[in-house]
mmJSON file of the N, C-alpha and C atoms, coordinates in Angstrom:
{"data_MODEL":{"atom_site":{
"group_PDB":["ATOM","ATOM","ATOM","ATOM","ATOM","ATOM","ATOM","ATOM","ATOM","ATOM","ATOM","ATOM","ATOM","ATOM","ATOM","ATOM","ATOM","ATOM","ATOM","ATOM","ATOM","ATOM","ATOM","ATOM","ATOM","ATOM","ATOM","ATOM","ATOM","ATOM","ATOM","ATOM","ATOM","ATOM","ATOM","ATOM","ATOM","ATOM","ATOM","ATOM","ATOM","ATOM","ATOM","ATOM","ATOM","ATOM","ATOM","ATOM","ATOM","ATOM","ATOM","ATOM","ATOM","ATOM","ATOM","ATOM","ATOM","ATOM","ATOM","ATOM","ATOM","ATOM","ATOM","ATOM","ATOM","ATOM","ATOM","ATOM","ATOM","ATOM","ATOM","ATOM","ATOM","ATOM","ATOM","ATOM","ATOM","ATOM","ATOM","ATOM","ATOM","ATOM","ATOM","ATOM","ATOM","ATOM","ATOM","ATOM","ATOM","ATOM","ATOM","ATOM","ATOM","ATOM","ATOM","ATOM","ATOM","ATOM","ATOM","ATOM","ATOM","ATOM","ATOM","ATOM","ATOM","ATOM","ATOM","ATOM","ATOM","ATOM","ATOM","ATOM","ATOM","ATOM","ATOM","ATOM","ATOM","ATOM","ATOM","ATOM","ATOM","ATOM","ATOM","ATOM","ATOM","ATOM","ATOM","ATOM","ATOM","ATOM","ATOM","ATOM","ATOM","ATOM","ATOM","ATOM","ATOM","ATOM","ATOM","ATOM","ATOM","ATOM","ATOM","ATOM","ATOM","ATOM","ATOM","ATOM","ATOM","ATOM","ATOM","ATOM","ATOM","ATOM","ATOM","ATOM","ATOM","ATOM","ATOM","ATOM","ATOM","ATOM","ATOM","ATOM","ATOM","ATOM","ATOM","ATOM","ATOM","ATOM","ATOM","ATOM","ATOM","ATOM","ATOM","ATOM","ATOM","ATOM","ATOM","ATOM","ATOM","ATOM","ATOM","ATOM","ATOM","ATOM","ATOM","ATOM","ATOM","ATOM","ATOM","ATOM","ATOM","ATOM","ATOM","ATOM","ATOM","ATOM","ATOM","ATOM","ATOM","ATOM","ATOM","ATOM","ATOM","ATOM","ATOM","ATOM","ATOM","ATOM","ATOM","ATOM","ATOM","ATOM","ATOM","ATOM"],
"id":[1,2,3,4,5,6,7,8,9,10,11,12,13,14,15,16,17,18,19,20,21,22,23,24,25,26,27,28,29,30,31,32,33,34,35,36,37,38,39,40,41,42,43,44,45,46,47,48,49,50,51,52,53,54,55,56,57,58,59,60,61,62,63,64,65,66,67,68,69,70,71,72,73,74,75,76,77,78,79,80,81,82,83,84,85,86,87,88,89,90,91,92,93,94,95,96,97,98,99,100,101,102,103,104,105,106,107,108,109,110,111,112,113,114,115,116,117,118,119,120,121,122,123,124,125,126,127,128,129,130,131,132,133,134,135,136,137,138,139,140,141,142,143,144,145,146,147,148,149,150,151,152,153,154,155,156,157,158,159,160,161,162,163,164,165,166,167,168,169,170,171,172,173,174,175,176,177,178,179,180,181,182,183,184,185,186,187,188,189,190,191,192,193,194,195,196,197,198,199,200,201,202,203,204,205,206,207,208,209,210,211,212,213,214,215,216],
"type_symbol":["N","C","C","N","C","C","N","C","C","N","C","C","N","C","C","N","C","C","N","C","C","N","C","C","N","C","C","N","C","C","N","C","C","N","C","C","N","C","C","N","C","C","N","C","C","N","C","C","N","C","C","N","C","C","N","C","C","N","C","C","N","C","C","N","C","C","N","C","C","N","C","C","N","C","C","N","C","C","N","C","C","N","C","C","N","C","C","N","C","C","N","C","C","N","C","C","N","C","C","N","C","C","N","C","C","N","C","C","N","C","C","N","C","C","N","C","C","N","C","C","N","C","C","N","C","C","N","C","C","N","C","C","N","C","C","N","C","C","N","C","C","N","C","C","N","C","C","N","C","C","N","C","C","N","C","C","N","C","C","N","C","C","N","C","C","N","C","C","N","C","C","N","C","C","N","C","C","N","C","C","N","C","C","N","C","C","N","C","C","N","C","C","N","C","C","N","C","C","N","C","C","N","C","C","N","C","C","N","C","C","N","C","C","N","C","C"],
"label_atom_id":["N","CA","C","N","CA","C","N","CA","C","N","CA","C","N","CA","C","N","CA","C","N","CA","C","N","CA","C","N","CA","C","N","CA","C","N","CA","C","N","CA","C","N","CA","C","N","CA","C","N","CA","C","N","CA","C","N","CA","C","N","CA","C","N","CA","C","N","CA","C","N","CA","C","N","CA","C","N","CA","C","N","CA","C","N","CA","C","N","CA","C","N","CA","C","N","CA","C","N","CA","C","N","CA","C","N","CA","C","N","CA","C","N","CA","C","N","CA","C","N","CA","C","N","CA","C","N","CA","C","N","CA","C","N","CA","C","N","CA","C","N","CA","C","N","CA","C","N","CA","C","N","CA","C","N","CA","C","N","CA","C","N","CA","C","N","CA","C","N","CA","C","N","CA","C","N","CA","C","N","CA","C","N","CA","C","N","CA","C","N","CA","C","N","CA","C","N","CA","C","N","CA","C","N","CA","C","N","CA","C","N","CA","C","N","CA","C","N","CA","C","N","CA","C","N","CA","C","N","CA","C","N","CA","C","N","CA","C","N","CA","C","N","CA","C","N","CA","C","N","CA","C"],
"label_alt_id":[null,null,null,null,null,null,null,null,null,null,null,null,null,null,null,null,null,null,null,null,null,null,null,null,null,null,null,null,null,null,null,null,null,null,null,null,null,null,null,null,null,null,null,null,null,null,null,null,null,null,null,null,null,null,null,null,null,null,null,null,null,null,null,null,null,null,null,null,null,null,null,null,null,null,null,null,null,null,null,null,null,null,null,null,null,null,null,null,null,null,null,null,null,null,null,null,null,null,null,null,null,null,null,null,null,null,null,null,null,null,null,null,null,null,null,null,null,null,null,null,null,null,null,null,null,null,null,null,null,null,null,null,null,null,null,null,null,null,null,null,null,null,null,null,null,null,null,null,null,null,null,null,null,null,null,null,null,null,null,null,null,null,null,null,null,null,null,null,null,null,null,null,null,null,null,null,null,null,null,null,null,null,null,null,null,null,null,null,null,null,null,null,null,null,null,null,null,null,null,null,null,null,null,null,null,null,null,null,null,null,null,null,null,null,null,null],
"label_comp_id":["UNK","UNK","UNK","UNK","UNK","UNK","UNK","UNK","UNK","UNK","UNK","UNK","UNK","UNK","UNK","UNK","UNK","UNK","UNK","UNK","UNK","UNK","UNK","UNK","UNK","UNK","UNK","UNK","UNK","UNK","UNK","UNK","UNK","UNK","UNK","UNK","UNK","UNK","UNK","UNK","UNK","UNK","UNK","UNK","UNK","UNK","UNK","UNK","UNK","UNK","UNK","UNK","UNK","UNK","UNK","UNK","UNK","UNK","UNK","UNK","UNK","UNK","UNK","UNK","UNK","UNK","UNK","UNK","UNK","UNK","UNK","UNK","UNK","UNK","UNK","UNK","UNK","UNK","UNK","UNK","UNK","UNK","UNK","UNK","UNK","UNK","UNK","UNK","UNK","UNK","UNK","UNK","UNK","UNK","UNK","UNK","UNK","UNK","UNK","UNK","UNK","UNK","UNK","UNK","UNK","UNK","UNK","UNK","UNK","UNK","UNK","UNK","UNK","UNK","UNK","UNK","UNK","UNK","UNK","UNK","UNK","UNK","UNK","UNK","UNK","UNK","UNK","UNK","UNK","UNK","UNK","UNK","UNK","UNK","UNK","UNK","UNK","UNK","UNK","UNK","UNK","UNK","UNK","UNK","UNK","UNK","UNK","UNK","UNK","UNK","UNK","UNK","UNK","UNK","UNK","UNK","UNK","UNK","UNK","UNK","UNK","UNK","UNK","UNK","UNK","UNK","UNK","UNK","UNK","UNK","UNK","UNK","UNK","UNK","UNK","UNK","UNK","UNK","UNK","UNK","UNK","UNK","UNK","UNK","UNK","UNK","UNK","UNK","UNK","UNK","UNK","UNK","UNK","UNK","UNK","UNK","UNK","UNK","UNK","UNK","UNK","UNK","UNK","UNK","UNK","UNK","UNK","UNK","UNK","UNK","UNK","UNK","UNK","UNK","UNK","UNK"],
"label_asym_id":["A","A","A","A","A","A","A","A","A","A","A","A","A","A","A","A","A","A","A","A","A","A","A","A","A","A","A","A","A","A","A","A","A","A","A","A","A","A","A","A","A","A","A","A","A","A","A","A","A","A","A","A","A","A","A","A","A","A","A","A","A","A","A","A","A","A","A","A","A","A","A","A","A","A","A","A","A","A","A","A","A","A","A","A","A","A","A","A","A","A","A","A","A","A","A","A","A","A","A","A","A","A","A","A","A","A","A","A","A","A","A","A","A","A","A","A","A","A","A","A","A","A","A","A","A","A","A","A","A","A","A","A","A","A","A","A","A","A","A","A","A","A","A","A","A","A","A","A","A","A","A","A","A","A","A","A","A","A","A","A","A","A","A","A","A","A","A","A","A","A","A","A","A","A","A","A","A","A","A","A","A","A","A","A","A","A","A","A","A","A","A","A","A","A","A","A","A","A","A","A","A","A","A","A","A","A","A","A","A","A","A","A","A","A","A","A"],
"label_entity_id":["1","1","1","1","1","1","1","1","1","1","1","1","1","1","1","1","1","1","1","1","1","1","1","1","1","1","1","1","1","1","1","1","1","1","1","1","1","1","1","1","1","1","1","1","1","1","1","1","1","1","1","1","1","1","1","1","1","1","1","1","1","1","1","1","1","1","1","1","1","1","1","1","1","1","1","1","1","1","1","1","1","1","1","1","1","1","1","1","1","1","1","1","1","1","1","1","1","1","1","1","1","1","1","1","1","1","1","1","1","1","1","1","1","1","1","1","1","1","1","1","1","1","1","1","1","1","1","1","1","1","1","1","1","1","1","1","1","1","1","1","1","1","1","1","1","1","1","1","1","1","1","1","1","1","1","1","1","1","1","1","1","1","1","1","1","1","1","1","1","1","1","1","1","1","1","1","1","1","1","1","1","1","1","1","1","1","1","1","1","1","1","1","1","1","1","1","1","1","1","1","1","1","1","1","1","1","1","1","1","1","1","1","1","1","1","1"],
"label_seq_id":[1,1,1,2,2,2,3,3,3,4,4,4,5,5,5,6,6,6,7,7,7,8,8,8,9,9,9,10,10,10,11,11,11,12,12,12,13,13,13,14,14,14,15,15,15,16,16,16,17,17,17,18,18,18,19,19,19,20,20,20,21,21,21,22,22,22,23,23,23,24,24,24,25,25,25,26,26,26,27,27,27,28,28,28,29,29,29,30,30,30,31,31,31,32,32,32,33,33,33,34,34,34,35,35,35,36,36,36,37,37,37,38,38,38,39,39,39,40,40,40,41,41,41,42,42,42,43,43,43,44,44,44,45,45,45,46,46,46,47,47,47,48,48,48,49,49,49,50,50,50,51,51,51,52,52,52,53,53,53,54,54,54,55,55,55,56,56,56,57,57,57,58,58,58,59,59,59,60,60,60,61,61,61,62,62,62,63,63,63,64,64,64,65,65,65,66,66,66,67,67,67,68,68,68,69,69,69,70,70,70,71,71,71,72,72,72],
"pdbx_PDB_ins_code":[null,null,null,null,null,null,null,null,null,null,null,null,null,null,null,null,null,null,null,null,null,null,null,null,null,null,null,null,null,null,null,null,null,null,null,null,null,null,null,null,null,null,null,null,null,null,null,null,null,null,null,null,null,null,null,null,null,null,null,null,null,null,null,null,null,null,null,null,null,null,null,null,null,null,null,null,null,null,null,null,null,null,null,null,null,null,null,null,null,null,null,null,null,null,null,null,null,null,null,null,null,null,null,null,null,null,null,null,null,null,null,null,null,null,null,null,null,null,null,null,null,null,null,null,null,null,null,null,null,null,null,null,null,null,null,null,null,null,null,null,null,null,null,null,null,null,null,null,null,null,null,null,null,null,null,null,null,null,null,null,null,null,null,null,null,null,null,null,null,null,null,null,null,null,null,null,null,null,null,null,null,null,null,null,null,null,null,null,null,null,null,null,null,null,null,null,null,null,null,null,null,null,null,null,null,null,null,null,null,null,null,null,null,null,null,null],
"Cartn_x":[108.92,109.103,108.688,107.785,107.49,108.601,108.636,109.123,108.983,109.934,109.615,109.267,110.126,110.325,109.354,108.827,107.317,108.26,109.207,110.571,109.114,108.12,107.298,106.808,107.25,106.896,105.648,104.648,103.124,103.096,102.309,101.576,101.269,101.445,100.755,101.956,103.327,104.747,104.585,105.557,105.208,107.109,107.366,108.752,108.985,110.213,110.692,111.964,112.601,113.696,114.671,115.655,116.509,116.693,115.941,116.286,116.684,117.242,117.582,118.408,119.37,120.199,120.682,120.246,121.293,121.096,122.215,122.853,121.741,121.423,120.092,121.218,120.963,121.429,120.864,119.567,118.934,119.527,120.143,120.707,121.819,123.065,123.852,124.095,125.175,125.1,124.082,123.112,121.687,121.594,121.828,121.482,119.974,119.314,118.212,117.954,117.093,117.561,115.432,115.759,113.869,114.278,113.277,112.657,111.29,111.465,109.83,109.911,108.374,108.083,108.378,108.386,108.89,108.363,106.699,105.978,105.968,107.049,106.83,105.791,104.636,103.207,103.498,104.505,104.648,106.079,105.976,107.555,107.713,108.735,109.156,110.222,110.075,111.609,112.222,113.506,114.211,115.129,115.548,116.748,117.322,118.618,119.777,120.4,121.262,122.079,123.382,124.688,125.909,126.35,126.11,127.309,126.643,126.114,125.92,126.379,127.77,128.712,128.226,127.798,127.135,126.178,125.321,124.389,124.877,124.327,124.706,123.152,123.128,121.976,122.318,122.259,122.298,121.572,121.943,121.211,121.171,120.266,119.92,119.863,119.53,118.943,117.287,116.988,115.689,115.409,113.79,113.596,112.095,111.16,110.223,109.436,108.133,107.661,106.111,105.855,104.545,103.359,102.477,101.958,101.392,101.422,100.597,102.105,103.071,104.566,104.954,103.789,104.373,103.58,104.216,103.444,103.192,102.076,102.082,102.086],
"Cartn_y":[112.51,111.982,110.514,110.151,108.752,108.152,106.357,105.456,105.096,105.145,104.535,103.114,102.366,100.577,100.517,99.162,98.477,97.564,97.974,97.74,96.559,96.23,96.043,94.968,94.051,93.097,92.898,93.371,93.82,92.628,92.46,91.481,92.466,93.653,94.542,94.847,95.084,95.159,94.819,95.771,95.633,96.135,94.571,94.584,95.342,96.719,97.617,96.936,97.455,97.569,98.807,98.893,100.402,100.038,101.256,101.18,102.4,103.368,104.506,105.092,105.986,106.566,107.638,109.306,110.118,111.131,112.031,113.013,114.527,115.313,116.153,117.555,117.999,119.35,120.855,120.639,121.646,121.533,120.622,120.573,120.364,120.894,120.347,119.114,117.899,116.655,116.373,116.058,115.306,114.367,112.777,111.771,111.745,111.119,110.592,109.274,108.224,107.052,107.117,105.888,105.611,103.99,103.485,102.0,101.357,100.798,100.388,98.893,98.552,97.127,96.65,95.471,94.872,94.928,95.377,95.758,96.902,97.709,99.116,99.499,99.543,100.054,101.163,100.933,101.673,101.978,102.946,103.509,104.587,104.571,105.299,105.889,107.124,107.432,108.584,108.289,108.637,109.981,110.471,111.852,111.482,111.5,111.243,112.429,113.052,114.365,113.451,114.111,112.912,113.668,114.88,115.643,115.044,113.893,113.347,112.122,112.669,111.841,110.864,111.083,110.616,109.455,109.505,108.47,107.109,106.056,104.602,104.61,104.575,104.247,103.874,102.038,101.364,102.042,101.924,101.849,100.299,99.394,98.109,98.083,97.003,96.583,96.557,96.276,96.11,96.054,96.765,97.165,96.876,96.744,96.392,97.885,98.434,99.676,99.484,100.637,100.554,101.118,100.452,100.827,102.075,102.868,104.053,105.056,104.539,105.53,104.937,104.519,104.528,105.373,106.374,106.478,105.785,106.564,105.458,106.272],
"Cartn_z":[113.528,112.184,112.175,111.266,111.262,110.398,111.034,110.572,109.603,108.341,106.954,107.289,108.065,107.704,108.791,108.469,109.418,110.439,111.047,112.206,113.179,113.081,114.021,113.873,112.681,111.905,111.374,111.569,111.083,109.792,109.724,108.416,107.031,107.326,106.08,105.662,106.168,105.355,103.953,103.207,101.767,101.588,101.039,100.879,99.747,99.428,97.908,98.137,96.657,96.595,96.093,96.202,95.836,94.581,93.807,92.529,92.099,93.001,92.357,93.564,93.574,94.278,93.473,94.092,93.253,94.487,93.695,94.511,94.246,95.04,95.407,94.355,93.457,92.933,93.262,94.012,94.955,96.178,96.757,98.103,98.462,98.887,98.896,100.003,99.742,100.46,101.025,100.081,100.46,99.324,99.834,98.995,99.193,97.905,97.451,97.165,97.629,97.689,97.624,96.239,96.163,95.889,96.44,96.868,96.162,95.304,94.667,94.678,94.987,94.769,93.612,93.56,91.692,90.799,90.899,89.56,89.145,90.165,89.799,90.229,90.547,91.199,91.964,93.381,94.651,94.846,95.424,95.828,97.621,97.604,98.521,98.797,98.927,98.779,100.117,100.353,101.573,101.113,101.901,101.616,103.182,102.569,103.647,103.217,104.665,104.509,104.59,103.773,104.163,104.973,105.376,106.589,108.07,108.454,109.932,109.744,110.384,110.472,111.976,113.133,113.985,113.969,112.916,112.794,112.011,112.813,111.845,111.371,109.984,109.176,107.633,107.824,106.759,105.829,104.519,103.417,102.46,102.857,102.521,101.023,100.394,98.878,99.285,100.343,100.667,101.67,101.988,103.273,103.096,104.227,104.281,104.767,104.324,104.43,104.962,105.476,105.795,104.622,104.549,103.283,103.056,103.92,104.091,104.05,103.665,103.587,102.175,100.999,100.009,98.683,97.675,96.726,95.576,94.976,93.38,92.316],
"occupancy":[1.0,1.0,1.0,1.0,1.0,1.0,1.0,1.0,1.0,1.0,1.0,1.0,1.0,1.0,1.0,1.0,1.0,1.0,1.0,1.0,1.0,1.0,1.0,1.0,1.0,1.0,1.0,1.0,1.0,1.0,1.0,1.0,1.0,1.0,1.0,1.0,1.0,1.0,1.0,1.0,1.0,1.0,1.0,1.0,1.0,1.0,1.0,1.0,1.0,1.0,1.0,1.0,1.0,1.0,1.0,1.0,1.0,1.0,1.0,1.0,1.0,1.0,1.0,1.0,1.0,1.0,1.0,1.0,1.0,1.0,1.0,1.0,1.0,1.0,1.0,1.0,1.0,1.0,1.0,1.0,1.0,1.0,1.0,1.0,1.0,1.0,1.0,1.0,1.0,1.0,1.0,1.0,1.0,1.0,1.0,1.0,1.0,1.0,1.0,1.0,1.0,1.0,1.0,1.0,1.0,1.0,1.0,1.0,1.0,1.0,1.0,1.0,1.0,1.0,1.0,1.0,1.0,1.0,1.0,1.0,1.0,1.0,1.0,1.0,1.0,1.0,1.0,1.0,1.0,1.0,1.0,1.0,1.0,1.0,1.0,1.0,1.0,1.0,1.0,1.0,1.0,1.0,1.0,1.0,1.0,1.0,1.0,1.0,1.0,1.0,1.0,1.0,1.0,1.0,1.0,1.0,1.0,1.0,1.0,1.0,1.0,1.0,1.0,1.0,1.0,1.0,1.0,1.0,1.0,1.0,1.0,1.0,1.0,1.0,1.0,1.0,1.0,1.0,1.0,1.0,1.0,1.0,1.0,1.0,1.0,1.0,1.0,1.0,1.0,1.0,1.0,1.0,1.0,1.0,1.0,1.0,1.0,1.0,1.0,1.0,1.0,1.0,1.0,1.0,1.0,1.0,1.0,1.0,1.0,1.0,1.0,1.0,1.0,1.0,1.0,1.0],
"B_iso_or_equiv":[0.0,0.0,0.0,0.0,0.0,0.0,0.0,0.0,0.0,0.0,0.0,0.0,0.0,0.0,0.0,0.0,0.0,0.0,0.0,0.0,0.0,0.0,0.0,0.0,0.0,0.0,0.0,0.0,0.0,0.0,0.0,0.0,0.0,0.0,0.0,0.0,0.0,0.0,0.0,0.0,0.0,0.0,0.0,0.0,0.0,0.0,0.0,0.0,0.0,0.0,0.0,0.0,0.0,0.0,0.0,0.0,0.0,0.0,0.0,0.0,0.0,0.0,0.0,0.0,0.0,0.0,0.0,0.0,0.0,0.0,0.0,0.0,0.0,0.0,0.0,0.0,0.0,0.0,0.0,0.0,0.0,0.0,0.0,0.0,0.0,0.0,0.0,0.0,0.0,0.0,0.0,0.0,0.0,0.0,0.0,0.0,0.0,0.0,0.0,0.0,0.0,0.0,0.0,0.0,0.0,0.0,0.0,0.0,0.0,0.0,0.0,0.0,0.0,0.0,0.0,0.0,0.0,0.0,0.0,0.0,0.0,0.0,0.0,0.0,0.0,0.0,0.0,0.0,0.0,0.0,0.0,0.0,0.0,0.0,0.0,0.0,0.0,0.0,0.0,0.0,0.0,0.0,0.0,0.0,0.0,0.0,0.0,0.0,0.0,0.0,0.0,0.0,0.0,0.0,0.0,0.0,0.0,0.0,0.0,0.0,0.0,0.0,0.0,0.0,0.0,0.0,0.0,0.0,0.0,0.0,0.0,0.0,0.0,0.0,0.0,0.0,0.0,0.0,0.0,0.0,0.0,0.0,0.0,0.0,0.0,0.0,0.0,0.0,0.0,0.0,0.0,0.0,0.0,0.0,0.0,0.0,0.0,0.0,0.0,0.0,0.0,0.0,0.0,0.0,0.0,0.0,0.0,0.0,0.0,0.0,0.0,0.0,0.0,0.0,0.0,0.0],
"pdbx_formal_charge":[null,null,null,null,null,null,null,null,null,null,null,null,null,null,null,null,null,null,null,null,null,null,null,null,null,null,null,null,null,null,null,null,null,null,null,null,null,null,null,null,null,null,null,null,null,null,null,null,null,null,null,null,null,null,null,null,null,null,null,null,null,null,null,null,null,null,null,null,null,null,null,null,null,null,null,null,null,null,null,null,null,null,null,null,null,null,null,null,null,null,null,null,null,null,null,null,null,null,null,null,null,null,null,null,null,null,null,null,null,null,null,null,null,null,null,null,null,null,null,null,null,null,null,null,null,null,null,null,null,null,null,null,null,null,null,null,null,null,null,null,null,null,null,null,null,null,null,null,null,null,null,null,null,null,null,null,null,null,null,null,null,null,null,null,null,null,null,null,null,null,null,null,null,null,null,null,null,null,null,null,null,null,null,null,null,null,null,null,null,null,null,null,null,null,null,null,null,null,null,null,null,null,null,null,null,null,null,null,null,null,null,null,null,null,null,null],
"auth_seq_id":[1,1,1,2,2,2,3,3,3,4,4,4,5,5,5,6,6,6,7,7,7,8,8,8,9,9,9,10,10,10,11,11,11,12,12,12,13,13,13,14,14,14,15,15,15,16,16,16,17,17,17,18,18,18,19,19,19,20,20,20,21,21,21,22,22,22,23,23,23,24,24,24,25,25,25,26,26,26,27,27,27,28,28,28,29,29,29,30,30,30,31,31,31,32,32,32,33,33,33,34,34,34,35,35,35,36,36,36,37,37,37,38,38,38,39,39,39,40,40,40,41,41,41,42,42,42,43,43,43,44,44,44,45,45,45,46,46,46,47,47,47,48,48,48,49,49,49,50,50,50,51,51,51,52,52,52,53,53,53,54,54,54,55,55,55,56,56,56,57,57,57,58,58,58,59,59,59,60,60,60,61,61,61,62,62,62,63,63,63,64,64,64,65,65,65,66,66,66,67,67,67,68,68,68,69,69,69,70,70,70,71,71,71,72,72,72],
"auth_comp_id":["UNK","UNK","UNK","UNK","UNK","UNK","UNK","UNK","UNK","UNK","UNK","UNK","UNK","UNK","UNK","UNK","UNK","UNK","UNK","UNK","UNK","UNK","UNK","UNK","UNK","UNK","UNK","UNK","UNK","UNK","UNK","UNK","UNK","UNK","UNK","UNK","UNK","UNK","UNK","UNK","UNK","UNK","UNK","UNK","UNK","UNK","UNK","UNK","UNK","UNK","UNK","UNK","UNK","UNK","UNK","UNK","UNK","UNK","UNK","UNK","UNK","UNK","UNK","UNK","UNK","UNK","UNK","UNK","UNK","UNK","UNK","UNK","UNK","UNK","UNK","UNK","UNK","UNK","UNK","UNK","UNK","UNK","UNK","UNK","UNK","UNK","UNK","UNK","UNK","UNK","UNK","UNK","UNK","UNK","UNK","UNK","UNK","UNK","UNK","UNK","UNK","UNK","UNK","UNK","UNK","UNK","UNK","UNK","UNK","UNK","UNK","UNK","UNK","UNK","UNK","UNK","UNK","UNK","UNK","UNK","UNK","UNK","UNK","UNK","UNK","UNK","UNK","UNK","UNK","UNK","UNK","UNK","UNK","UNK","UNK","UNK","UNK","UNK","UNK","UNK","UNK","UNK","UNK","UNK","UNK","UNK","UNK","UNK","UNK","UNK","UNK","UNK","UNK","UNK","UNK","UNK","UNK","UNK","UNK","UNK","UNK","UNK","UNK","UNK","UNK","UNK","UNK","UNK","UNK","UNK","UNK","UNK","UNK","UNK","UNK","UNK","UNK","UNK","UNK","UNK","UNK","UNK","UNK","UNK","UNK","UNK","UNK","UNK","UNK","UNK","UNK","UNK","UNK","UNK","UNK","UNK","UNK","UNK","UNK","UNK","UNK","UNK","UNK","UNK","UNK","UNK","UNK","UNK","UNK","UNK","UNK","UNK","UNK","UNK","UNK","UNK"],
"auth_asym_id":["A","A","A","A","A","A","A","A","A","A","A","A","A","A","A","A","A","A","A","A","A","A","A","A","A","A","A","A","A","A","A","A","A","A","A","A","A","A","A","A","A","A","A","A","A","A","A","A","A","A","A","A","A","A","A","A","A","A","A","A","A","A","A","A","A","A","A","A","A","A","A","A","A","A","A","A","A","A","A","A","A","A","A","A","A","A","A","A","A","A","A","A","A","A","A","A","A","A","A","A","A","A","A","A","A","A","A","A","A","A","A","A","A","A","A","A","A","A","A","A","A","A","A","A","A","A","A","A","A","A","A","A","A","A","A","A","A","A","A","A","A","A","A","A","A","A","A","A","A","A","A","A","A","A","A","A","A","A","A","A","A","A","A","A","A","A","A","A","A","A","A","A","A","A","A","A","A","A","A","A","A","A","A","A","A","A","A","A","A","A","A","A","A","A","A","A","A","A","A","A","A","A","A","A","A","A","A","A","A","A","A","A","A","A","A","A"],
"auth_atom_id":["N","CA","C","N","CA","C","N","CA","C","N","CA","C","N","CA","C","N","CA","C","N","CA","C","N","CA","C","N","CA","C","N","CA","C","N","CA","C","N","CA","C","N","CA","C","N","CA","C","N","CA","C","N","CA","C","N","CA","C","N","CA","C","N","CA","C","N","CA","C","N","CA","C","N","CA","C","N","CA","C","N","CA","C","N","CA","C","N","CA","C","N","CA","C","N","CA","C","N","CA","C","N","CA","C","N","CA","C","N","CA","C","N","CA","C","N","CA","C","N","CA","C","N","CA","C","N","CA","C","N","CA","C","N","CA","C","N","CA","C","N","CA","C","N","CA","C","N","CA","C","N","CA","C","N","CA","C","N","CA","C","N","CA","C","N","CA","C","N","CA","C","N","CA","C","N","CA","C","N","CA","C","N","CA","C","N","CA","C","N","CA","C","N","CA","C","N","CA","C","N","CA","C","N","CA","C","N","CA","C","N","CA","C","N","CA","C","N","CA","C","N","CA","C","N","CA","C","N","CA","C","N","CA","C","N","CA","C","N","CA","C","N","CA","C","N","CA","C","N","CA","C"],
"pdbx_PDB_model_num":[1,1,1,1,1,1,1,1,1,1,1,1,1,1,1,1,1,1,1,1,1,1,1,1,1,1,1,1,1,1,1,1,1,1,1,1,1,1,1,1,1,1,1,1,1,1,1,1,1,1,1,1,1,1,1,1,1,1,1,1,1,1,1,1,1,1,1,1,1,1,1,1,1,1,1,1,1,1,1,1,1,1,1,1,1,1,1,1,1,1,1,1,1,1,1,1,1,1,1,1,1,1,1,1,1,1,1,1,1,1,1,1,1,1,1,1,1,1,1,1,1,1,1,1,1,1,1,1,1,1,1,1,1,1,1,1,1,1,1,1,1,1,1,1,1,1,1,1,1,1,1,1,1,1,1,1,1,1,1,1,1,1,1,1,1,1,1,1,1,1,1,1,1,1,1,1,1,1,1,1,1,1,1,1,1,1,1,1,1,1,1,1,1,1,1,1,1,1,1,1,1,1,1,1,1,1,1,1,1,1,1,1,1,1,1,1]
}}}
């Protein structure tokens, strides 16, 4: 599975922000969490399951993405 965030500091990072969070009604306990730059142009969006209780994985205001992991 590739890396959403550019964790690598790369120069091509393209900072979003969370502008949406909802709950999946096709899935059960699967959050939906989408990220767009500020003009709105680009987005990206994540699905978290809430039943892994095991994993630490922040959900930020903002995250930095690789540009080739965003749509338009």
């Amino acid at each position: 599975m590739a890396d959403d965030s550019a964790a690598d500091g790369s120069d091509d990072a393209v900072r979003v922000w969370l502008v949406e969070r909802t709950y999946s009604d096709d899935e059960q306990n699967l959050i939906i969490l989408v990220y767009a730059t500020t003009d709105g142009e680009r987005y990206l969006r994540k699905e978290r399951a809430l039943t892994s209780s095991g994993d630490d994985r922040p959900t930020t205001a903002a995250i930095d993405a690789s540009p080739g992991n965003l749509g338009t």
